[in-house]
N, C-alpha and C positions, 0 to 999 in steps of 0.2 A: 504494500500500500504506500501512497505516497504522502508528502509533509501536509500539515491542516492549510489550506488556503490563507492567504492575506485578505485583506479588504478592498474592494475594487473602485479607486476613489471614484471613477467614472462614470457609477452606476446609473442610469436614467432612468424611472417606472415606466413609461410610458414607452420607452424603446425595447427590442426585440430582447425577452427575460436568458436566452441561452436555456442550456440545459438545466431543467427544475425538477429536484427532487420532492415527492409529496410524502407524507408521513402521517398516517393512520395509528395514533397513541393509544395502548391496550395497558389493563394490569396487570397481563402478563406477556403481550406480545406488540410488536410494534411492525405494522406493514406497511412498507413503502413501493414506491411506484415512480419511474421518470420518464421524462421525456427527450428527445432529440433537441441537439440545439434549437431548432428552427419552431420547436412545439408543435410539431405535425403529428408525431407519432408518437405511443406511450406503450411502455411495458413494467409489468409489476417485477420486483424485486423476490429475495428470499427475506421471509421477513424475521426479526431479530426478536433476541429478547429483551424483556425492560432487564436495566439492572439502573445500578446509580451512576453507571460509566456508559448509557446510551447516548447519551452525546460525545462523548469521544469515538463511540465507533463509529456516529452517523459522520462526523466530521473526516474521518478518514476515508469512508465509502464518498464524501464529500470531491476528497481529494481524488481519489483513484478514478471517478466517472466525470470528474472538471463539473461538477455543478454550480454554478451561479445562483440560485435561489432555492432559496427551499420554503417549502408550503406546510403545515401543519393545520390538519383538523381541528375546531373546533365545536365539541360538541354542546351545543344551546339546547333548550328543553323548547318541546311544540311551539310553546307561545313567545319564543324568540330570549329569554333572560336568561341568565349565566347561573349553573351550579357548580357543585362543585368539580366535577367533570372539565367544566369549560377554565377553572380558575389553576387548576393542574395541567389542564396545554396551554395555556398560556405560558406558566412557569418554565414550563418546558420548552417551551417556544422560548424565551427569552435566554433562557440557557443555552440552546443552540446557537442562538443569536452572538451569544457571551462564544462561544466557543468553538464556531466556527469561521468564525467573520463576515458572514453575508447577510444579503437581505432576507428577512424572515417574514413569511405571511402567515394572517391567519384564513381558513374556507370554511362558512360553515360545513358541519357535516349532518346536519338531522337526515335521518335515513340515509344515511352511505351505506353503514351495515345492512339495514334490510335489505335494501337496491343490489346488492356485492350479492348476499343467498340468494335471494332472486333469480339475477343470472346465475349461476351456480347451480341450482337447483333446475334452470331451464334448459341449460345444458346435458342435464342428463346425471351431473358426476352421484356418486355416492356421498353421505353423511361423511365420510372419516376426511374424501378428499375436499368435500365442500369445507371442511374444521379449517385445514391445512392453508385452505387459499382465501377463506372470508377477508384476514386482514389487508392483503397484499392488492385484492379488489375492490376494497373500500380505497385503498388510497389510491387507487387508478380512477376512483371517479368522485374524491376533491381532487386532483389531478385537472380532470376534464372541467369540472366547475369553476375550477381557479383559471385557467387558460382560457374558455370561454367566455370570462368576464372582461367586463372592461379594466385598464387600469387604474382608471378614479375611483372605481368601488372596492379597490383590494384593500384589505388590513395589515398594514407593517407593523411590526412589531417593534417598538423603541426601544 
């Protein structure tokens, strides 16, 4: 793997985000998913476990795939207000932020997870593979939500 990235003084929101890592936060697993520079195309990751050093592994998978942004889930409750779910990726979001040096977003995610068995489940796969891949498909579609959005409505993370 290679060194944690520096800070890209150059960064624009508004200009072409490079390749974006997205991050599906679990409490006990963590699925990610990225894109091609260009954000055309997106593939799910193998996905990691939580520990207290998940941001330094993400930072290193940071370095070895040249990501420039990373997105992280945020999970809000139906009626749109923050529990505690949502106050823990945040954290974790700023941590990232703290330890990788890039731009950090938040995407909601109310229903990623269903949406991810969903397909999963329309697929065909069985329970044990749908377990294995729920995470890694949730964050391929804040992935696709984050991308699709305009840049004015993103949430950075300070």
């Amino acid at each position: 793997m290679g060194k944690i990235p520096t800070p890209d003084e150059t960064f624009d929101p508004g200009s072409p985000l490079g390749r974006v890592l997205a991050v599906d936060l679990g409490a006990r697993r963590i699925g990610l998913a990225v894109c091609d520079e260009l954000g055309l195309t997106t593939r799910p990751l193998s996905t990691i476990k939580m520990s207290r050093d998940f941001a330094r592994c993400i930072a290193l998978l940071c370095a070895e795939l040249d990501v420039r942004v990373i997105v992280v889930g945020l999970p809000l409750r139906m009626d749109g207000t923050e529990g505690d779910a949502a106050r823990r990726a945040r954290l974790a979001a700023a941590q990232l932020a703290r330890q990788t040096n890039l731009p950090v977003y938040l995407q909601d995610e109310r229903l990623s997870t269903r949406e991810a068995e969903e397909q999963l489940r329309a697929a065909g796969l069985k329970r044990a593979v749908r377990r294995a891949k729920v995470d890694s498909t949730a964050a391929l579609i804040i992935l696709r939500d984050f991308l699709a959005q305009a840049p004015t409505q993103r949430i950075a993370v300070e």
